[in-house]
N, C-alpha and C positions, 0 to 999 in steps of 0.2 A: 216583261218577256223580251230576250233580246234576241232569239231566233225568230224567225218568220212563221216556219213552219206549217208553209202551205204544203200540197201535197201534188204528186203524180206517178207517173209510172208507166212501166215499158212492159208489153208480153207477147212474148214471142210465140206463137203457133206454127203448128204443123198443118200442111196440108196435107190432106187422106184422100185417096182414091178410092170413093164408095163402090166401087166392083170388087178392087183385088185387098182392099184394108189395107194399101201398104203406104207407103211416102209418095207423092207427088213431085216431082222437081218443075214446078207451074211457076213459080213464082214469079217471075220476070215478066210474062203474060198479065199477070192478075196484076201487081203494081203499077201494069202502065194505061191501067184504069181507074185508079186510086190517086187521092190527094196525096202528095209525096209528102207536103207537113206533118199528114198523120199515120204513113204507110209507108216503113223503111224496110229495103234488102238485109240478108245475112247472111254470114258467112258461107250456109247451104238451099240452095234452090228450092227445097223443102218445105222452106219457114217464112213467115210474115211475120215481120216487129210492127207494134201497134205503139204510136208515142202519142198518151191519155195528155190532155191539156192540163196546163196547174189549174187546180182547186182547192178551197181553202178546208171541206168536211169531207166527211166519209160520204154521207149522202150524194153529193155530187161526184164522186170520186166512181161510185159504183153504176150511176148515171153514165156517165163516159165511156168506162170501159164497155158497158151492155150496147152503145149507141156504136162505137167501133167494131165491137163483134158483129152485130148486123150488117152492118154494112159492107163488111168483108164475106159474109155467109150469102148477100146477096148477089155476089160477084161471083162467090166459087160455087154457086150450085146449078150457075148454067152450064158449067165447066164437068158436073157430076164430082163433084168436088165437095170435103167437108175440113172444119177449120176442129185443131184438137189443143186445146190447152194442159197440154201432157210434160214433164217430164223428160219423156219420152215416150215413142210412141210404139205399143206393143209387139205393132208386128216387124217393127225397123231392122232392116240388117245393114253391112258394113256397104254390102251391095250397089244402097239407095243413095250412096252419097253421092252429090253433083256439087261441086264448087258453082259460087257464084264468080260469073267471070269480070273480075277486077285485078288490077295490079295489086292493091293490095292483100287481098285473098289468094292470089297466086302465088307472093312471096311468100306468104303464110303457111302454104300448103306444102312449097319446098322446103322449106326451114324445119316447119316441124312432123313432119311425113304424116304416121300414121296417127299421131294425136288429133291430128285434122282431120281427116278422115271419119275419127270417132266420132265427131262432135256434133249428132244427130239427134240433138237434146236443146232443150228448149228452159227457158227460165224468166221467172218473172223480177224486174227491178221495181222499187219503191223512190219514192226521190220525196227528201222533205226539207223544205226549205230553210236555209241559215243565214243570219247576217251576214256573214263570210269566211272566210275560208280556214283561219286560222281555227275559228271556236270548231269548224266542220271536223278539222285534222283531232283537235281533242277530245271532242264527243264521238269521232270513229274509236280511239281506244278503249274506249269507258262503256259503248255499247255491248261488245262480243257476248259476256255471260247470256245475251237472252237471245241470240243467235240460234242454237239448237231447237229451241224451242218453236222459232218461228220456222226452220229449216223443217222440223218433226211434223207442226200442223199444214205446210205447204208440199210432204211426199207425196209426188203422184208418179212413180217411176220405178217399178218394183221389173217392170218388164222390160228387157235389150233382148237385141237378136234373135229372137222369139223365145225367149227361156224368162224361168224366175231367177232374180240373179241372188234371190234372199234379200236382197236389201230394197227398202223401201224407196231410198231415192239413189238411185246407182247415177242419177244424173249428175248430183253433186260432188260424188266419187270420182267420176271420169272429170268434171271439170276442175277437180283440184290436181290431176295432174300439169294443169301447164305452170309450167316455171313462176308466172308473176300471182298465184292465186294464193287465196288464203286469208291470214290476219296481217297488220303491219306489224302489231305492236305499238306499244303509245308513244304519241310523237305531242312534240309540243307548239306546233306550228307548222301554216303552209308551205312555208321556206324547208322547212326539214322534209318534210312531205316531196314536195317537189325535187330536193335534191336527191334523194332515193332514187325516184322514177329517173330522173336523169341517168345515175347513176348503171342502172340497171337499161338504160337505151344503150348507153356507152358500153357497156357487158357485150353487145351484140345476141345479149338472149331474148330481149324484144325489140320490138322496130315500133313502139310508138308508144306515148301514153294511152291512148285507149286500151292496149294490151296489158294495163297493172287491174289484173281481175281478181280484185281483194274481195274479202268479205263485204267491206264496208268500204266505201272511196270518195272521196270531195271531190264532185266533178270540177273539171276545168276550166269550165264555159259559162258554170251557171251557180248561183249560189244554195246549193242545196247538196246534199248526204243521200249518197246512195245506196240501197240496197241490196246486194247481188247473190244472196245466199239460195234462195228460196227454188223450187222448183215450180213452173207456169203449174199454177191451180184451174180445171174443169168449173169450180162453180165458185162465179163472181165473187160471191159473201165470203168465201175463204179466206180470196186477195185481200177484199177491203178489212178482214179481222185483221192480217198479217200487217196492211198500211194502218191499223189503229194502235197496234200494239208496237210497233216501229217509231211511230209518232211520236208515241208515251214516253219510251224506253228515250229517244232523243232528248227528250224534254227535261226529262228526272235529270241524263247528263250534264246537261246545261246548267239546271238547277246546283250538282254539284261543284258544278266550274266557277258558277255566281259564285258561289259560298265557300270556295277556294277548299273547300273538304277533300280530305287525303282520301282516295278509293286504292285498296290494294288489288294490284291487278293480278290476272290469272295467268299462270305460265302458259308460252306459247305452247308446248307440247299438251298441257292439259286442255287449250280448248280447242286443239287439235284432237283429242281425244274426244272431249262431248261434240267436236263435229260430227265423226263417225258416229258416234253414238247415236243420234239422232239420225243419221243418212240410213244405221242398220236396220231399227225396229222403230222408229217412225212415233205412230202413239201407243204402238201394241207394249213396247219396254221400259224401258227406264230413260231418263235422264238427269243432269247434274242438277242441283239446285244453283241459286245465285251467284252463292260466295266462293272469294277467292281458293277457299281449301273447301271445294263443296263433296257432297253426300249423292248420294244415288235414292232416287227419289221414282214410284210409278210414274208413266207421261201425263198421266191427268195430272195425278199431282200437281209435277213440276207446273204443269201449265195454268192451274188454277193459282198458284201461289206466285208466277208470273205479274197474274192479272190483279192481283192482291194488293202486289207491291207497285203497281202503276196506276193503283185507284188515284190517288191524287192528280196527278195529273192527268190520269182521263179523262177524270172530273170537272177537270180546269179547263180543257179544250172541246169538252162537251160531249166527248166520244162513251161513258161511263156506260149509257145505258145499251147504245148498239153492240160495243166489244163484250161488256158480259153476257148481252144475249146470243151472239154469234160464235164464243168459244162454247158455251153450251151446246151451242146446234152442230158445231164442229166435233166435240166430242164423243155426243150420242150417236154424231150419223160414222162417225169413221175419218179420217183422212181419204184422199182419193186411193191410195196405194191400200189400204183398208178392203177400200169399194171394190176396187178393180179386182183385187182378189177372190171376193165373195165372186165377183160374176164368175169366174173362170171355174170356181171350184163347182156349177153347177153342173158345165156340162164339160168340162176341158178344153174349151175353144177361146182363142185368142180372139180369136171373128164377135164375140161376144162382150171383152172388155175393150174393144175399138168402139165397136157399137155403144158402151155406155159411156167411155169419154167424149164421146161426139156429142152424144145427147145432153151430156150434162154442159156440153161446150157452147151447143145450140140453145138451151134452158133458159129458164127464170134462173136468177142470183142464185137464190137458193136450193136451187134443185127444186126436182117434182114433189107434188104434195103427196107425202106419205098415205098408202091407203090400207097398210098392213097393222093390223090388230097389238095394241101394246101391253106389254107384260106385265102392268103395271106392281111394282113389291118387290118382284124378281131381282134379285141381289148380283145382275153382271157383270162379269172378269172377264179380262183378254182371254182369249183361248179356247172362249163358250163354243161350243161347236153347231147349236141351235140355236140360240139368243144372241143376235147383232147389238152392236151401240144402238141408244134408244130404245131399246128392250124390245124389238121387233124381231121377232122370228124369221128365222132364214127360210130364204124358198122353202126350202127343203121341207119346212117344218111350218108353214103358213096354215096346215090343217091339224096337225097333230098338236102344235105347243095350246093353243088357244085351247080345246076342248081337256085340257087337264088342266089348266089353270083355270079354267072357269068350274071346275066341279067344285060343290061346296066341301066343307068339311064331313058333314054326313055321308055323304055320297063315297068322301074319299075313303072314309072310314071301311065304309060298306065293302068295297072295289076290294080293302086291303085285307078285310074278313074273308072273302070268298076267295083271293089267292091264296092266304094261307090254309085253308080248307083243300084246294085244288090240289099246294103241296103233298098237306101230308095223305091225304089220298093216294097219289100217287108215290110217293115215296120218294120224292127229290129229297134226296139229303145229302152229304156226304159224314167221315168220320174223321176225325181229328184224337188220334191218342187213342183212345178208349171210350173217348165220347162222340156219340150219332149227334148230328147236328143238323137244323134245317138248312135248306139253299137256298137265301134271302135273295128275290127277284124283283127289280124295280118295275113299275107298269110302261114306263116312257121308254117306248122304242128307240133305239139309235138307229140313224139313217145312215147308208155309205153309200155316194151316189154311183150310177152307170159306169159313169169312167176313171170315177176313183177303184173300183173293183179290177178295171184291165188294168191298171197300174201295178195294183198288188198282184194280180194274177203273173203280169209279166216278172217282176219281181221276185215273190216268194217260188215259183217254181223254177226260178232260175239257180234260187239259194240252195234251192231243196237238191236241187239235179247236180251242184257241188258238192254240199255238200254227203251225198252218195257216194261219187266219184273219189271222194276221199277215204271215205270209210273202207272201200275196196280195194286204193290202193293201202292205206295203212296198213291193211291187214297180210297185205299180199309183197308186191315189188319195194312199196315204199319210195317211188321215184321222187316224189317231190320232197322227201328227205336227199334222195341221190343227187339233187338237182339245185339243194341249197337254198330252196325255199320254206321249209322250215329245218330245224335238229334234231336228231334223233332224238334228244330225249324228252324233246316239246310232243313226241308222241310215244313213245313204248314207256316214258315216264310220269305220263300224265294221270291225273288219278281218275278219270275215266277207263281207260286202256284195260284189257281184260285178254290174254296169253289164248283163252281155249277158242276166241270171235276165228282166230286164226286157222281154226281147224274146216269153218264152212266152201262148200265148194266154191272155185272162181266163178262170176256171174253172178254170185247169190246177190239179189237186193238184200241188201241188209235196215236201213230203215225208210220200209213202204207208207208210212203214218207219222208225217213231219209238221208238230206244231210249231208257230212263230208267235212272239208275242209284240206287237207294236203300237206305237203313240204316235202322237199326232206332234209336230214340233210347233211352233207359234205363229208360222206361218199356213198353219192346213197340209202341210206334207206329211209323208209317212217317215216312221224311220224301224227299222229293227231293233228291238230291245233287246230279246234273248232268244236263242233257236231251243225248241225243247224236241229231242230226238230218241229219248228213250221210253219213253211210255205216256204222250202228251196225252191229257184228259179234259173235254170238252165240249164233245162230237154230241153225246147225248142229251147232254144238259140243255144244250144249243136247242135241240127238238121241242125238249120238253118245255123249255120257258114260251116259246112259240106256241104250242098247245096250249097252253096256260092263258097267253095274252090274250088268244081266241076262247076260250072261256068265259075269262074275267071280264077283260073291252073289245068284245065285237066288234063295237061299234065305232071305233076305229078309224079312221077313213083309209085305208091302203091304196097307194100306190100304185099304179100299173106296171109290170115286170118284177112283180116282189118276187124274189129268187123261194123254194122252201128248203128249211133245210135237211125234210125229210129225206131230201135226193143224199144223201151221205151214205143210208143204209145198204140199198146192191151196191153204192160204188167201193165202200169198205169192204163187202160180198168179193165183188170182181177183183178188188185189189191183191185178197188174202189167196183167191184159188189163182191166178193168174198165172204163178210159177210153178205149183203145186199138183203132184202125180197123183195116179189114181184117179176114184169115182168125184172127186170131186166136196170132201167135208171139210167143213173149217170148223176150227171152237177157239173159242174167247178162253186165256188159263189166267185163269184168276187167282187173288192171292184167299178169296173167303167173302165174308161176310164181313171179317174185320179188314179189309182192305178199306182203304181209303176213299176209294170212288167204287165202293160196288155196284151203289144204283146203274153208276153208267157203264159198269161191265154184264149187270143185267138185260139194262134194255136194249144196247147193241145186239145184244147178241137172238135177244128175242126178235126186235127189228129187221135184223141184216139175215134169218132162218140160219142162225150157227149155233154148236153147242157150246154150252156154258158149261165149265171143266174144274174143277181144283184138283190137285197134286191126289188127293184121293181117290177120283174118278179117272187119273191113269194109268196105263204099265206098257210095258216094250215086249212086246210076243212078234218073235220069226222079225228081229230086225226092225218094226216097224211100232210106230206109237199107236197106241188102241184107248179106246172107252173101255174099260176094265168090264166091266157088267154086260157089255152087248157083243163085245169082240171088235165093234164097228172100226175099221181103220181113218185115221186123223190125216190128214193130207197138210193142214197148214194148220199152226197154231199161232194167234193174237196173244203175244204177252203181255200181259196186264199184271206182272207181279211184282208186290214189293220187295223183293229179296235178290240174289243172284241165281240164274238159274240151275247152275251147280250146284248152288244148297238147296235146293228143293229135295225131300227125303221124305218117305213115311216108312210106318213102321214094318209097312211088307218090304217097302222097297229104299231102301236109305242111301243107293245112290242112284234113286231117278232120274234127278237133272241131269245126272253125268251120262248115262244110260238115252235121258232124250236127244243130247247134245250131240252124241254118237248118231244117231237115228239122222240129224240135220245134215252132220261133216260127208254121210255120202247121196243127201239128198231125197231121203226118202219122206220126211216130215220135213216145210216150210216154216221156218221160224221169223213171223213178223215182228219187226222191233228186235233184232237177236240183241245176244251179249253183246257187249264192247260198243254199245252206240254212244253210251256215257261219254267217248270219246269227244266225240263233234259238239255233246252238249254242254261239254264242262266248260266254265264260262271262260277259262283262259285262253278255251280254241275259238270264241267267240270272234276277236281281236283278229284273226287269223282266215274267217270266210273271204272277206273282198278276194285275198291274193288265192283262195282255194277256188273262186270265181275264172279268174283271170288264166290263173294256173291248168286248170281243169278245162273249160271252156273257151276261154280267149276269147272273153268277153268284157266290157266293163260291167262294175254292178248296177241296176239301175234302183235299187233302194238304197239309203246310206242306213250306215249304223252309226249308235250312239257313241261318241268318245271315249275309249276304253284303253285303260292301261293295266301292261303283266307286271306285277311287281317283282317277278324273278329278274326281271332287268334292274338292273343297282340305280340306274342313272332315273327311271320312272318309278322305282321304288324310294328313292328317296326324297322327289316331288313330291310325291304321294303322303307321305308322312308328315309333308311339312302346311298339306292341304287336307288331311282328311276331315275338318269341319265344314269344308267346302265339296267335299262328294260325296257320292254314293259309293259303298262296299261293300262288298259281299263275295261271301264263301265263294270258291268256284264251283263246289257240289252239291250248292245250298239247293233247295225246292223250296216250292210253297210260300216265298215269301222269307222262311227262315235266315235269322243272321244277316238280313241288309239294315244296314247304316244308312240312315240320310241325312249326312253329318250339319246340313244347317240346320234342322231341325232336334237335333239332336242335344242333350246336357251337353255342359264340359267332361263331368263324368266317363260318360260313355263315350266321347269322342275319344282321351286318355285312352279306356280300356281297348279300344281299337285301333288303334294307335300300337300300345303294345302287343297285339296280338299280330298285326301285321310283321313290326320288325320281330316276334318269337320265328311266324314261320310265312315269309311271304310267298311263297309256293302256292297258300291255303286261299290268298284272295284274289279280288280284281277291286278296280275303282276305275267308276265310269262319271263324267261329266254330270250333274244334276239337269234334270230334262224332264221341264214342268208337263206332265200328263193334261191335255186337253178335257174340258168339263162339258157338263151333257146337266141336261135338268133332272132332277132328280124327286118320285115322291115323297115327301117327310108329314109329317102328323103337325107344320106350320106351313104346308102348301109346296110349291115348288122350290124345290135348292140347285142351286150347283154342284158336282162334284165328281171329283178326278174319274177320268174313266180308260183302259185302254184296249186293248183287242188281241185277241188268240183266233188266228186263222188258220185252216191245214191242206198242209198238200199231200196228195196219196200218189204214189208211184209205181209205175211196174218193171222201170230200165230209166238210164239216163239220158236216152231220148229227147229231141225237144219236143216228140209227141207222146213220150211216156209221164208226164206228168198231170198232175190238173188240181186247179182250186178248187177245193169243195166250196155248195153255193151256201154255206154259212160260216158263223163267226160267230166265235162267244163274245162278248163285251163284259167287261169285268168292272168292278164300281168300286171307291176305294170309300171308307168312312168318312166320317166330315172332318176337318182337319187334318188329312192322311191323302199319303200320293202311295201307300200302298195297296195294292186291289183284291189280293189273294184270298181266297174264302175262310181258308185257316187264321189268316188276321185279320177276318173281321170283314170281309170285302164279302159284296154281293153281287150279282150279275140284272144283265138287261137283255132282251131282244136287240136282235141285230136287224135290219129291215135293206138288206141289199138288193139292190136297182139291178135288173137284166135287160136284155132286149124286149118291149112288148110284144104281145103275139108269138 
């Protein structure tokens, strides 16, 4: 063994102000209580560097650093002061930043203004010892491929300026902006090495060698290889996996340097690429594997296969049995960027993921000993919305997941007896074609916590109140055709568009009953999938599966602030008369019995005291619409039909619709959901909400939508074509599920055939980004599964008010089959309760 290969390391912390959670600029105070050996200044008033002594193992290594966080913790808590091994630190703004006052940090700060400024971030170094400097220079090149890797398990930095920035370690992002950062590329010696750095002092773009902030760099003072990728890890055992695996990877280099063996190395741009890669989604996504032309690989993966290839030398230096049990534990529990996010998604408070990077900062190595019940069998994937790494149930779900995975098989049996009993009792079904079908309901409630609800509340009735605003001017002025923000014929051409919507008075709400359908993206956000504005069905089902669960499992344990969703029925009530003359009647107009969602044009309508209508129980006497049989006059009518309402005909009356339509145009009958909504809904206007947001409102949107491109643009239509195995497509008038492509899942076949159906008539589709749906546990007849699930929420409206709108306090959750990211009941997809969090009391 010709390197040394002792170890140490540098981590830099944050100081926290336990009152306001925010940065401290103490630091100057606190060092000039501290042995200056092992407690150095930086660049920001904020921060304490910590310089761990050499040691030869890991053991001693994580000795150290625990022995200098105390004794720093014991400094700053008389101060009301706490130390954060963060990334960065949640609640940090541009605000908090305080140079430390040196000439050199001075010059710094003028040279490079606001990069300085930023640099409110915090990271951890590794240092491992080398005979000298020349082998240091060529084991830096040969290292990089497992740099992501240890970058992925060391994210704890998902949070700047108080926002999610989506990336897991934004710390690493921002620090690759300064000019000297990055890879060198492979050098062959210290001489070359050094003539670089000179070269670039000479540039006048840094002012010193400490300023070449590589990935990887041969210090100058001391014979050892440094590590500067990583972001400062909360709990100790992180670091010391990150210092074993560092170790290894050094060692293997050396070995191939002995052995003079050819390593082809990885273009600079490429591990530039898996840097990001690993800075964006951390362990939740993917990264490269090893080799020179690598693969995309899940992050355990990659990181189990990491630790694979450095058994030997773990082996050799003794580290074998600590490194594979600590990537385990790092695995199951998350990364911090992981953790931190779970805390915030319970209640939306940043106050909350300060709190637990302190605590994990102030901790035992390994974190608190786990006291949460384990899932043990449970098959978990990135994305699980209930089951965390280590197969522990989230807050959320600490009563509910345990008491369905511990029901036996008899029990489950039994449970799954008596809902389908409940079903057909009741009559949940829907039809499909010709054929009546059950509505397949899973027992495991979905939780949507308190303030994930005002999220989407703020959101979706923001979309909604646009999308209104739209529909009324389409129909009417058309300004924002006169205004250049869409074309005329992206509306009077659209195959939604309907000539007679044009005839309803100005004013008319035209759709008071706005379903949304949304997923969860891989970080716990919402995103919108598709606006359904013509006849969304959901409302009732919603009721019903909730009855059901209270049937089947009582026993339950609920939540306090469980929203119901029976509250839907008067507000659907008040929604439909709210515009509507006269005494006061609403009725549901249904398309039959053969309608597709009859049940739930039944029970609304029983539920909400309105009548339930077909084309047969109408006609138009003295101007106005009637119940044929009783005279009674209709004030507002819910359409619920499948057809257009101008073909609606019977054989007394064969131009009804045309005859109701008329009855609407002066007002006299309220037409909820009228014609021409198909507009808003067709998914090519989908592409088009944000700017109907901005346009309408003057507002930004605060939910995102999924990536979506119009293929009547030549320029996105011919991407399109040349990726459709790589997206989603679908009809722009499709329902139900019908005619979507999920071209990575798809044959070659059928990619072809979509393919050519796009260039016959691209008018006819969209393609949207692929956007893995979020998983939920799910019953199966071998215990608990995971599987896709996403959400239909609705907002009812009376005006485009910011106080005419409102989320209904339910949601359908929709469940896709097992192998399938489709949810749709018609293909196969089933539903679940929804269990949404409100204020208690």
């Amino acid at each position: 063994m010709t390197a040394e290969l002792t170890l140490g390391a540098e981590e830099e912390l944050h100081l926290i102000d336990l009152e306001t959670k925010r940065l401290s600029a103490k630091a100057p105070q606190l060092l000039s209580k501290l042995p200056g050996d092992r407690y150095g200044a930086e660049l920001q008033r904020t921060t304490v560097e910590t310089n761990v002594p050499v040691v030869t193992n890991l053991t001693d290594l994580r000795r150290e650093i625990l022995a200098l966080r105390k004794d720093l913790i014991d400094v700053t808590s008389g101060e009301r002061l706490a130390i954060a091994a963060a990334g960065t630190a949640p609640r940090s703004e541009f605000a908090d930043f305080e140079l430390t006052t040196t000439g050199r940090y001075g010059r710094m700060q003028e040279q490079y203004r606001m990069l300085v400024d930023e640099q409110l971030i915090c990271g951890l170094q590794i240092h491992v010892g080398v005979s000298d400097r020349d082998l240091a220079v060529k084991i830096a090149g040969r290292v990089a491929p497992v740099l992501p890797a240890l970058l992925a398990l060391s994210a704890s930095s998902p949070y700047w300026n108080g926002q999610d920035t989506g990336y897991a370690s934004i710390r690493s992002i921002i620090w690759q902006r300064w000019p000297s950062a990055g890879a060198t590329g492979p050098m062959s010696s210290a001489a070359e090495y050094d003539r670089m750095v000179q070269d670039l002092i000479g540039s006048g773009v840094i002012a010193d060698a400490k300023m070449a902030y590589f990935d990887v760099r041969p210090s100058s003072h001391a014979p050892t290889l440094e590590l500067r990728t990583c972001d400062a890890c909360p709990l100790v055992d992180d670091a010391v996996l990150i210092a074993g695996l560092f170790r290894a990877a050094v060692r293997a280099a050396e070995q191939s340097i002995e052995e003079d063996r050819f390593v082809e190395t990885r273009a600079a741009p490429l591990h530039r690429a898996a840097m990001w890669q690993a800075a964006r989604a951390g362990l939740t996504g993917e990264l490269l594997d090893l080799e020179a032309h690598p693969v995309r690989l899940p992050a355990p993966m990659a990181i189990r296969q990491l630790v694979s290839r450095l058994r030997p030398q773990l082996e050799e230096l003794g580290d074998w049995a600590d490194v594979s049990f600590l990537v385990e534990q790092t695995l199951a529990r998350g990364n911090s960027a992981d953790r931190q996010r779970a805390a915030y998604a319970e209640r939306g408070e940043l106050d909350d993921v300060v709190d637990l990077v302190v605590k994990e900062t102030h901790g035992p190595a390994g974190g608190a000993v786990a006291t949460l019940p384990v899932l043990t069998g449970y098959r978990f994937r990135a994305g699980d919305e209930a089951i965390g790494p280590g197969l522990h149930p989230r807050p959320s779900y600490v009563d509910i997941a345990p008491f369905f995975h511990t029901l036996s098989a008899t029990e489950s049996m039994s449970r799954t007896e008596r809902r389908d009993i409940w079903s057909r009792t009741a009559g949940l079904s829907f039809v499909v074609g010709d054929e009546k079908r059950g509505f397949d309901v899973d027992l495991v409630p979905r939780i949507v916590t308190q303030h994930e609800w005002k999220q989407l509340a703020k959101g979706l009735t923001q979309r909604a109140r646009a999308i209104e605003c739209f529909l009324e001017d389409a129909y009417g002025e058309r300004r924002i055709v006169t205004d250049g923000i869409l074309r005329e014929e992206d509306v009077v051409d659209a195959m939604g568009w309907r000539a007679e919507a044009a005839l309803l008075p100005p004013g008319t709400v035209r759709a008071p009953i706005q379903g949304f359908d949304l997923i969860r993206n891989e970080f716990g956000g919402w995103r919108v999938l598709e606006d359904n504005v013509r006849s969304p069905s959901g409302a009732a089902y919603a009721v019903a599966v909730r009855r059901l669960l209270d049937e089947v499992v009582p026993e339950i344990p609920r939540p306090g602030g469980l929203l119901d969703p029976a509250t839907v029925l008067p507000l659907l009530r008040d929604t439909l008369l709210a515009h509507a003359k006269g005494e006061g009647t609403a009725a549901v107009f249904s398309g039959g019995p053969e309608s597709g969602a009859w049940f739930e044009h039944r029970s609304l309508a029983e539920g909400a005291g309105l009548l339930l209508v077909t084309a047969g129980d109408l006609a138009v006497h003295g101007h106005r619409v009637v119940e044929k049989t009783t005279g009674r006059v209709i004030d507002a009518l819910y359409l619920r039909l499948d057809d257009e309402l101008l073909d609606v005909a019977t054989d007394d009356s064969p131009d009804l619709g045309v005859r109701i339509m008329d009855v609407a145009a002066t007002g006299d009958v309220f037409l909820a959901n009228a014609p021409g909504n198909g507009l808003a809904d067709d998914k090519a206007m989908y592409v088009a909400v944000p700017d109907l947001i901005e346009y309408y409102l003057g507002e930004k949107p605060t939910l995102e939508s999924v990536p979506t491109y119009r293929l009547r643009d030549e320029a996105e239509r011919l991407a399109v074509l040349d990726r459709v195995g790589e997206l989603v497509t679908k009809p722009v008038d499709g329902e139900g599920g019908h005619g979507v492509l999920i071209g990575p899942s798809a044959n070659a076949a059928s990619v072809a055939d979509r393919r050519a159906a796009i260039a016959q008539d691209p008018d006819h589709w969209v393609a949207q980004e692929v956007v893995t749906l979020s998983l939920h546990p799910t019953m199966t007849e071998h215990g608990l599964e995971p599987r896709h699930v996403d959400l239909r929420a609705f907002v009812y409206l009376t005006g485009t008010g910011p106080f005419e709108s409102r989320l209904a306090d339910f949601a359908l959750t929709r469940v896709a089959p097992e192998g399938s990211m489709v949810v749709n009941s018609s293909q196969g997809g089933g539903a679940k309760d929804t269990w949404i969090i409100g204020p208690e009391g």
